[in-house]
C-alpha positions as CSV (number, residue, x, y, z in Angstrom):
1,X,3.8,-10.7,31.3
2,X,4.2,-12.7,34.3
3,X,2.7,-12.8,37.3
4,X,4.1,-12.6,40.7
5,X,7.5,-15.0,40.9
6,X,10.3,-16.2,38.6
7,X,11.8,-19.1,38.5
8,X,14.9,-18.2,39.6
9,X,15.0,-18.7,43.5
10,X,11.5,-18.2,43.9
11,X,10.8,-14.6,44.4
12,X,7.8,-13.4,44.8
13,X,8.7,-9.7,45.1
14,X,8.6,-9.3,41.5
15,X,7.1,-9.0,38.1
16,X,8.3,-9.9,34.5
17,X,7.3,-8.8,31.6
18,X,8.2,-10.4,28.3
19,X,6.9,-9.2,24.7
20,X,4.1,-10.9,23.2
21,X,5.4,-10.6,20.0
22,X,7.3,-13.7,18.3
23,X,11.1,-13.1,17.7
24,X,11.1,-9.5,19.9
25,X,13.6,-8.4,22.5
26,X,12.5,-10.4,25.4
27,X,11.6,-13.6,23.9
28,X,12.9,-17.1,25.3
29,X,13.5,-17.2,28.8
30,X,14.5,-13.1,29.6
31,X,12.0,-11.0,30.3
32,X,11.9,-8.0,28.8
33,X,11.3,-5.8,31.9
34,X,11.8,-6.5,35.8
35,X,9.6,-4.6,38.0
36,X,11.6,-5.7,41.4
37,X,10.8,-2.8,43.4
38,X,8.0,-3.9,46.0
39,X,8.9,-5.1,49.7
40,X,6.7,-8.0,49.9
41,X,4.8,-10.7,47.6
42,X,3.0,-8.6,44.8
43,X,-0.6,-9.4,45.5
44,X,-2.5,-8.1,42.7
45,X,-2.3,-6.6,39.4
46,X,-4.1,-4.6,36.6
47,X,-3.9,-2.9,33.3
48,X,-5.3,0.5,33.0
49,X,-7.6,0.5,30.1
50,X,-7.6,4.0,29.1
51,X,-3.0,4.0,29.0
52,X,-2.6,0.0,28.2
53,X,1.1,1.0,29.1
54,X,0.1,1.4,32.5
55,X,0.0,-1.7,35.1
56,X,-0.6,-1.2,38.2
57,X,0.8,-3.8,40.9
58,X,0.2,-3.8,44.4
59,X,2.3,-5.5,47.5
60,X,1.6,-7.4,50.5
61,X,2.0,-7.1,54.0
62,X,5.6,-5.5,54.7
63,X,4.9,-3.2,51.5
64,X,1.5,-1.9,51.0
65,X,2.0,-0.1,48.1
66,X,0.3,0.2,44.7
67,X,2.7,0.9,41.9
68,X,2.7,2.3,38.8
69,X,4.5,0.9,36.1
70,X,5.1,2.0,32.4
71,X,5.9,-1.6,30.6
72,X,7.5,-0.1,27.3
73,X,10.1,0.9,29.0
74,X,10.2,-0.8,32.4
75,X,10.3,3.0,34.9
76,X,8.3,2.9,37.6
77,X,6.1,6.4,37.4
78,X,4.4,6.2,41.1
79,X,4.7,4.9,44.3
80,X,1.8,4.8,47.4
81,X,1.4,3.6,50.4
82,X,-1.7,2.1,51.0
83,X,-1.4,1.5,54.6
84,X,-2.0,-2.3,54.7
85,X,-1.7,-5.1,52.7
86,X,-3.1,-4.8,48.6
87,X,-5.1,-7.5,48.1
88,X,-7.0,-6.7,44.8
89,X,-6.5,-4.0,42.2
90,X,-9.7,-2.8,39.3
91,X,-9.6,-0.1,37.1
92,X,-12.9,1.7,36.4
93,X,-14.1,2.1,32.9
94,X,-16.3,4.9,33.7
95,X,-14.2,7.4,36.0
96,X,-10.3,7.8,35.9
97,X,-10.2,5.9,39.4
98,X,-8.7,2.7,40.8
99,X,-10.2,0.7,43.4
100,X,-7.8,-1.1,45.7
101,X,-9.2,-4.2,48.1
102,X,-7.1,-4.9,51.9
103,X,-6.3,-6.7,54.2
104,X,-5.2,-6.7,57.9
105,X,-6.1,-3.9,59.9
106,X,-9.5,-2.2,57.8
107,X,-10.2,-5.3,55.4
108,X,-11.7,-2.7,53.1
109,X,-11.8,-1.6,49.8
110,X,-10.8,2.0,48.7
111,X,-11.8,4.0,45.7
112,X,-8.6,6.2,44.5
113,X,-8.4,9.3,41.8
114,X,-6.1,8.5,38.9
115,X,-3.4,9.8,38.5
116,X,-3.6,12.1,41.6
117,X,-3.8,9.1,44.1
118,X,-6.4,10.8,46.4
119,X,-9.1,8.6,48.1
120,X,-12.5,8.9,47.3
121,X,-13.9,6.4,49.3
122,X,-13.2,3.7,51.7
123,X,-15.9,1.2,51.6
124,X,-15.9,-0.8,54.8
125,X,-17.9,-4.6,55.8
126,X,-15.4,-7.3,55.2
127,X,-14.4,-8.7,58.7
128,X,-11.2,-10.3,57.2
129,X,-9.4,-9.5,54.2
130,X,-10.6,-9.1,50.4
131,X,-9.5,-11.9,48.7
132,X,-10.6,-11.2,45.1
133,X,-12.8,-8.4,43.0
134,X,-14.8,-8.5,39.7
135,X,-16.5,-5.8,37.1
136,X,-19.4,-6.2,36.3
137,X,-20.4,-6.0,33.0
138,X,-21.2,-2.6,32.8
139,X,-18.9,-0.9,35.0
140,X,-20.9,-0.2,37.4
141,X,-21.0,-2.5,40.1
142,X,-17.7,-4.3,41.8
143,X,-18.6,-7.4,44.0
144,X,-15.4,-8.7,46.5
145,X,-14.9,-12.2,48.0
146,X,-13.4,-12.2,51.4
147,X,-12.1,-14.5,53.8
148,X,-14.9,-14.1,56.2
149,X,-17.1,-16.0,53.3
150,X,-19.2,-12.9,52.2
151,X,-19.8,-11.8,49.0
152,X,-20.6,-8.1,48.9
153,X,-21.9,-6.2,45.9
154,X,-20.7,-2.1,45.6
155,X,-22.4,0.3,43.5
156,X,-19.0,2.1,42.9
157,X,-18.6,3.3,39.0
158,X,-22.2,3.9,38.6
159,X,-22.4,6.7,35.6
160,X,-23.6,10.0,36.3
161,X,-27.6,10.2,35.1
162,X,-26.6,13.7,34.4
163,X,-23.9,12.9,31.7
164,X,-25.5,9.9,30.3
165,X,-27.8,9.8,27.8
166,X,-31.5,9.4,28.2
167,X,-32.2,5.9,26.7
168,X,-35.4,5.5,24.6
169,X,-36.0,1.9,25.8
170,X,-38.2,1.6,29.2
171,X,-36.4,1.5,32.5
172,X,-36.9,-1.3,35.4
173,X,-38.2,-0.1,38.8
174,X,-36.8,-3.2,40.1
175,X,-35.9,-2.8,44.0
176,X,-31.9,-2.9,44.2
177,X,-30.6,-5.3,46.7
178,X,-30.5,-4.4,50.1
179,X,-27.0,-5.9,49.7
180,X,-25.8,-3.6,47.2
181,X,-24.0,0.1,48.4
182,X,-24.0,3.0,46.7
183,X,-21.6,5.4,47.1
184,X,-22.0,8.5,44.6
């Protein structure tokens, strides 16, 4: 898979995918799949880890859209507007969501059902837009990087004590940051 760009005339509106497999349909210099259906420079991207045909791709400025893709056979299976720039795109391992990261006008980050595309959080701070997000180890926590030179720590994934099981092992009473937001 590429990422955003060809080399053919330099556009940026698209994404190739080629095979990874040596000697497949695809190999050499066509890819297998163009996903050419976004407005505007693709700004992020992101495999689903529980449907690894699934990538999700979201677009810039004049397109605001995260789109759903099905690489084996190139369809696109959903379309939505985000209303502003995509930025940043993780999947959660814990919950069947997708957090999204923006730009211009809200500069925030928002926490979307899977597949159903419903929000189920907007987590605002940023003063200018989210440049980049990580996981952290365990799923839990997603820490953005934004142009206003912040780094900010979310408690977004955090499991469910309910659902989890009671581990034998002693737990820390630490105090969390004052940095860190929960939002379940």
């Amino acid at each position: 898979m590429s990422g955003p760009g060809n080399i053919n005339g330099g556009n940026d509106n698209l994404v190739n995918v080629w095979t990874a497999a040596s000697g497949g349909v695809g190999t050499g210099n066509d890819p297998l799949h163009v996903l050419n259906q976004h407005q505007a420079a693709v700004r992020a991207l992101a495999w689903c880890p529980w449907q690894p045909n699934v990538l999700a791709s979201g677009g810039g400025t004049a397109d605001r859209c995260i789109k759903f893709w099905n690489v084996n056979n190139g369809s696109l299976i959903n379309s939505v507007d985000s209303k502003s720039q995509v930025c940043a795109l993780l999947w959660s391992r814990n919950f069947k969501e997708l957090i999204s990261a923006h730009g211009f006008a809200n500069n925030q980050l928002t926490i979307w059902k899977y597949p159903s595309m419903v929000k189920q959080a907007e987590l605002t701070g940023h003063t200018s837009r989210v440049l980049q997000m990580a996981l952290s180890p365990d799923g839990s926590t997603v820490i953005s990087a934004g142009a206003d030179e912040t780094l900010r720590l979310w408690n977004c994934f955090a499991p469910d004590p309910h659902t989890t099981k009671k581990s034998s092992s002693v737990t820390s009473k630490a105090k969390q940051s004052v940095f860190r937001q929960s939002i379940r």
